[in-house]
C-alpha positions as CSV (number, residue, x, y, z in Angstrom):
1,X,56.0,107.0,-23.3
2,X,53.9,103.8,-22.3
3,X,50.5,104.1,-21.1
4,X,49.8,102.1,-18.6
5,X,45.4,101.3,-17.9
6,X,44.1,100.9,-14.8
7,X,43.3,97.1,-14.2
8,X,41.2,97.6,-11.3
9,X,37.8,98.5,-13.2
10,X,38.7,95.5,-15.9
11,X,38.4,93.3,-13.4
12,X,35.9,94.8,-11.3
13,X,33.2,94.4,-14.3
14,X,34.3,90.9,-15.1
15,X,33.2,90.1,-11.1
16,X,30.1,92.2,-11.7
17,X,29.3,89.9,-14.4
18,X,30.2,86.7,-13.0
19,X,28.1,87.6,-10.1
20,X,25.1,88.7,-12.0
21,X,25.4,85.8,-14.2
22,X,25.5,83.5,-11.3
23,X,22.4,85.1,-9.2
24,X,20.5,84.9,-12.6
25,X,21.2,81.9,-13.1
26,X,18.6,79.5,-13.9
27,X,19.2,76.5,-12.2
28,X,20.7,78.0,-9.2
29,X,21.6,74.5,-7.0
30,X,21.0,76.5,-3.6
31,X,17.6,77.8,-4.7
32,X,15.9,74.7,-6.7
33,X,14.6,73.2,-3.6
34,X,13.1,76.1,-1.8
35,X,11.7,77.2,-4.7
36,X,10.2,74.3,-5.7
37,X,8.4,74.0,-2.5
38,X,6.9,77.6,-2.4
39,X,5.6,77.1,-6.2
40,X,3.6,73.7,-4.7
41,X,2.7,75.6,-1.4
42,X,1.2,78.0,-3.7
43,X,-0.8,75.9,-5.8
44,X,1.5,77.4,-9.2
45,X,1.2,74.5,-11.1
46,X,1.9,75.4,-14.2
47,X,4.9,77.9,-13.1
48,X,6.1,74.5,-11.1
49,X,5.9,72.6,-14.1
50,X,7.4,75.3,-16.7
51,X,10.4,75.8,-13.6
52,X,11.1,72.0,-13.5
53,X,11.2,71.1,-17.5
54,X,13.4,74.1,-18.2
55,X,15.6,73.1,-15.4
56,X,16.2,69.3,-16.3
57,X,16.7,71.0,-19.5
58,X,20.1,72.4,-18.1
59,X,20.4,69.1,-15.8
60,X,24.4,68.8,-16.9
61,X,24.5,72.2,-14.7
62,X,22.7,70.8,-11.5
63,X,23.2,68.6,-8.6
64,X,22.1,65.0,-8.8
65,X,19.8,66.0,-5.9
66,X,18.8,68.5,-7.3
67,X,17.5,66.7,-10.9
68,X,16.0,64.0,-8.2
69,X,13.8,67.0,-6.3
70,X,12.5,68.2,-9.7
71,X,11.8,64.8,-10.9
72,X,9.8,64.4,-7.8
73,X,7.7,67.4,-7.9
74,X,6.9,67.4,-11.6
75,X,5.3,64.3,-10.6
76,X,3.1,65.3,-7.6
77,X,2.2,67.6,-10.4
78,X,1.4,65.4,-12.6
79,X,-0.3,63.4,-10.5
80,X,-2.3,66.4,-9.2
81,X,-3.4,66.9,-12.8
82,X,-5.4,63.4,-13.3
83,X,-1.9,62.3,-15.5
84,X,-0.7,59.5,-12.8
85,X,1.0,57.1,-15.6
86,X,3.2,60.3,-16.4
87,X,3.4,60.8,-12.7
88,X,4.7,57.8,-12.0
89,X,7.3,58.0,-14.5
90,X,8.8,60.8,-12.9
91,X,9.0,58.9,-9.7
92,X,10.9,56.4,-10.9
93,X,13.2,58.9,-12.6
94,X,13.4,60.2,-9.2
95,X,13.8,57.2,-7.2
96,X,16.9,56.1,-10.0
97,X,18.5,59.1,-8.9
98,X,17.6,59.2,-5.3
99,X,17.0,55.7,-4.0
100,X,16.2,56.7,-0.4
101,X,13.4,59.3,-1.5
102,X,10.2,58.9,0.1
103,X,7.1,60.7,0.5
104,X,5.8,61.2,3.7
105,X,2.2,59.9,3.7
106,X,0.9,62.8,6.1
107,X,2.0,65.8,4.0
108,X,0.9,65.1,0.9
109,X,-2.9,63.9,-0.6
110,X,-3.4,59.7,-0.6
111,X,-3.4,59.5,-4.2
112,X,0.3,61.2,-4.4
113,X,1.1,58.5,-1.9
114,X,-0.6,55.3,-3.2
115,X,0.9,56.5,-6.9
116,X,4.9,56.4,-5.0
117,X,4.1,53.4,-3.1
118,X,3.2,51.6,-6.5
119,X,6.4,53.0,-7.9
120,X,8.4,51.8,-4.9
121,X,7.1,48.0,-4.7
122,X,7.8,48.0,-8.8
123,X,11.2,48.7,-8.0
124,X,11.3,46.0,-5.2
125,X,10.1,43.9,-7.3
126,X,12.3,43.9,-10.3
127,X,15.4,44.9,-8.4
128,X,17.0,41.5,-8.7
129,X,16.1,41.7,-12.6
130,X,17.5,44.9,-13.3
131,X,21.2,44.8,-11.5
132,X,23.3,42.6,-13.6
133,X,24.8,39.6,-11.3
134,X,27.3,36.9,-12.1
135,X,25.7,33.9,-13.7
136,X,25.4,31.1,-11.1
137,X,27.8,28.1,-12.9
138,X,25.9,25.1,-13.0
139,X,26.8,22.3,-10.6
140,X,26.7,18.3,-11.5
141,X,25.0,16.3,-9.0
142,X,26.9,12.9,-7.7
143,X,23.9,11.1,-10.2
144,X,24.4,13.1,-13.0
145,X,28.5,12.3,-13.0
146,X,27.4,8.8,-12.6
147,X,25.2,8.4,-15.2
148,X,27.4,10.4,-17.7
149,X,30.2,8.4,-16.8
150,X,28.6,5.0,-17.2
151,X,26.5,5.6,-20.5
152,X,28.5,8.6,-22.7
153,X,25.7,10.9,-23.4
154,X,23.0,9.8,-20.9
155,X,24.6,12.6,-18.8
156,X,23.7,15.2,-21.7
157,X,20.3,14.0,-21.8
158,X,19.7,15.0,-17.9
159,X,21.4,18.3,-18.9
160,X,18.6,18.8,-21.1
161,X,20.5,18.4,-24.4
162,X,18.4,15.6,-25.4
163,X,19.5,15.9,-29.2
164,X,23.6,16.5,-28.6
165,X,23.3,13.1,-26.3
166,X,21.2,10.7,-28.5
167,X,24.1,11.2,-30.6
168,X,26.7,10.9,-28.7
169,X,25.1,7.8,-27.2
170,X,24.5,6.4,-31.0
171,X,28.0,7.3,-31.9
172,X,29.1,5.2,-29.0
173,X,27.1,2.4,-29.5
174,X,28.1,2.0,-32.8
175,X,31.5,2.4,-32.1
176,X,31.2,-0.7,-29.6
177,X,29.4,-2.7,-31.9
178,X,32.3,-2.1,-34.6
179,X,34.8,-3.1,-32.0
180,X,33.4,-6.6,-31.4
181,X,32.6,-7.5,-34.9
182,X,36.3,-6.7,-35.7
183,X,37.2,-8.5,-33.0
184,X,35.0,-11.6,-33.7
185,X,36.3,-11.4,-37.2
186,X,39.9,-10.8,-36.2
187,X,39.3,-14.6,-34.6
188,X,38.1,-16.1,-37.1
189,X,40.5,-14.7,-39.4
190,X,43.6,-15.7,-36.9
191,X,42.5,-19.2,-36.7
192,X,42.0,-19.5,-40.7
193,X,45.7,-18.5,-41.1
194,X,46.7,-20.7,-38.2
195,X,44.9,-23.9,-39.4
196,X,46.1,-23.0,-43.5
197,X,48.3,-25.8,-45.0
198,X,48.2,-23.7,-48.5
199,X,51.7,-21.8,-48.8
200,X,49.4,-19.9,-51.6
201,X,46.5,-18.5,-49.4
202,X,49.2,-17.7,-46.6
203,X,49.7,-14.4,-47.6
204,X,45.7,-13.6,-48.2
205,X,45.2,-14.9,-45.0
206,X,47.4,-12.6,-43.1
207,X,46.2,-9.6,-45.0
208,X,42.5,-10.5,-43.6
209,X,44.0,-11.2,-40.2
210,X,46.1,-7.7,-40.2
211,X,43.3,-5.6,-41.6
212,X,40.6,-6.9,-38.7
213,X,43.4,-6.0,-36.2
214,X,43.8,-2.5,-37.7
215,X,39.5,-2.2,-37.6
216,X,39.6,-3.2,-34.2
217,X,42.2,-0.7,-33.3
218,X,40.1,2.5,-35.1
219,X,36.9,1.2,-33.3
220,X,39.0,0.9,-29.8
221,X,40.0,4.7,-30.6
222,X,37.5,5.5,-31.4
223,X,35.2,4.6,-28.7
224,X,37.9,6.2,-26.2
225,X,37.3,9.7,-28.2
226,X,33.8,9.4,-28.1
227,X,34.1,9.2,-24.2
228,X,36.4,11.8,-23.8
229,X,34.5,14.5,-25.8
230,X,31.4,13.1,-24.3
231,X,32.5,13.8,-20.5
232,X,34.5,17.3,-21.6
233,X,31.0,18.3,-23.0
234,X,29.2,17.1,-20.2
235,X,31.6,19.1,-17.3
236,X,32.4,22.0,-19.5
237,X,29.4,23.2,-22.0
238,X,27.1,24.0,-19.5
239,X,23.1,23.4,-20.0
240,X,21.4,25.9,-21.5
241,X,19.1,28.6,-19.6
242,X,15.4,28.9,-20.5
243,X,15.1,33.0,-19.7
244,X,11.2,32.1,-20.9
245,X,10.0,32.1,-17.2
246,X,11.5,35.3,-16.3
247,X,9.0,38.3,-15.9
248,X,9.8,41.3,-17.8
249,X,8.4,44.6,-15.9
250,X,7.2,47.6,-17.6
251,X,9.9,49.2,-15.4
252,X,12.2,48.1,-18.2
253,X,10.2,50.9,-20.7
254,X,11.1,53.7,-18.2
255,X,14.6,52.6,-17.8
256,X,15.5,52.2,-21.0
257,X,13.5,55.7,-22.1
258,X,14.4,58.2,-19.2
259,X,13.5,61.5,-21.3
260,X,12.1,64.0,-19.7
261,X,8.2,64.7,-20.3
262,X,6.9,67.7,-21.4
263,X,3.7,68.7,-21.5
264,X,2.6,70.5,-24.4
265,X,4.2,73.2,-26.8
266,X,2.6,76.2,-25.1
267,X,4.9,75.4,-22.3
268,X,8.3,75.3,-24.1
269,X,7.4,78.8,-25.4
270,X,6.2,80.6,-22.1
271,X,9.5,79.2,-20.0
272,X,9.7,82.0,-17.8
273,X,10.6,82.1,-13.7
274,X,10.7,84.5,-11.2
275,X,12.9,83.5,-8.6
């Protein structure tokens, strides 16, 4: 005979214990907010703090809004309690999450609101530094092209790359100087064999002749590659940026080390809350 058992109170404890798992919860989403707020309406500093660290503990569980309110008021806290640097540190934790956050300047004490309004204009302020935009590509001007294109490696010296373009303009010159010697030479050379009456030195003669003709083709070639890898560097290796003059913000300390602050050891042991 098979026994069959009653599902009904299986399941009714499994809900029980959902439900009492959920209410005692501690980073209950719907009750973070109020809760926060009665602990600062009541002055419960240190139950505020203890709530908020334990909470952004378990911040994989919460709302984003959520983790931006407790940011927020651990640092009114903080701020309440003389430690403004840590104060401000949760703000900007805060103001990552929740850009639009702001403190309204007739609830809360001046020095709460001169510590977020320091905080804000920081952010204003390195805003353009801190989002990542597409480099701007660098644009020849009408002189530039000219000059570049009328003395190889003139152009690279306006670019700034003062050493890549001495050489390039050295390589050239010397390059142009090899072509007329050869070619000066190949003359004289021509009109020795022509004027010869020696069938002996014929064949010297047009030896000297052909080699100056081959010289002045390698310096003709070469002067052509010279200018062609000239003007390729000059429209296609861009100048370099000197990132010297840019300001680095302090920001950049709390943006690349968002951890969460805790205050001392005594809290971490006494993390209690009473909802």
């Amino acid at each position: 005979m098979i026994n069959h058992s009653p599902r009904f109170p299986l399941l009714f404890l499994i809900t029980l214990t959902i439900v009492g798992s959920a209410s005692l919860s501690y980073a209950d989403s719907s009750n973070i907010s109020a809760h926060l707020d009665s602990l600062l309406s009541a002055r419960s500093y240190d139950e505020l703090e203890t709530f908020a660290l334990k909470t952004l503990a378990l911040s994989d569980t919460i709302e984003t809004a959520d983790r931006a309110n407790l940011h927020k008021y651990l640092g009114i806290v903080y701020i309440i309690r003389g430690r403004e640097e840590d104060g401000k540190r949760q703000f900007t934790h805060w103001l990552d999450l929740d850009p639009a956050g702001y403190i309204d300047k007739f609830n809360y004490p001046p020095m709460i609101v001169r510590a977020y309004n320091e905080v804000k204009m920081e952010r204003e302020r390195t805003k353009d530094f801190l989002v990542d935009e597409p480099v701007e590509q660098w644009e020849p001007s009408t002189i530039d092209i000219l000059k570049s294109a009328l003395v190889p490696g003139w152009g690279q010296i306006t670019q700034g790359k003062t050493g890549r373009g001495i050489a390039f303009l050295a390589l050239q010159s010397l390059s142009i100087a090899g072509w007329f010697v050869s070619d000066h030479n190949l003359t004289l050379a021509n009109n020795a064999y022509q004027r010869e009456t020696d069938p002996a030195k014929f064949d010297e003669l047009y030896n000297t002749t052909n080699n100056w003709n081959y010289a002045r083709w390698a310096f003709t070639f070469s002067s052509i590659g010279i200018y062609v890898i000239t003007q390729a560097d000059f429209f296609f290796i861009p100048p370099e940026i000197n990132l010297s003059s840019y300001p680095v913000s302090p920001r950049d300390n709390f943006a690349m080390n968002p951890s969460t602050d805790f205050k001392s050891s005594n809290n971490i042991n006494l993390l209690t809350v009473h909802f």
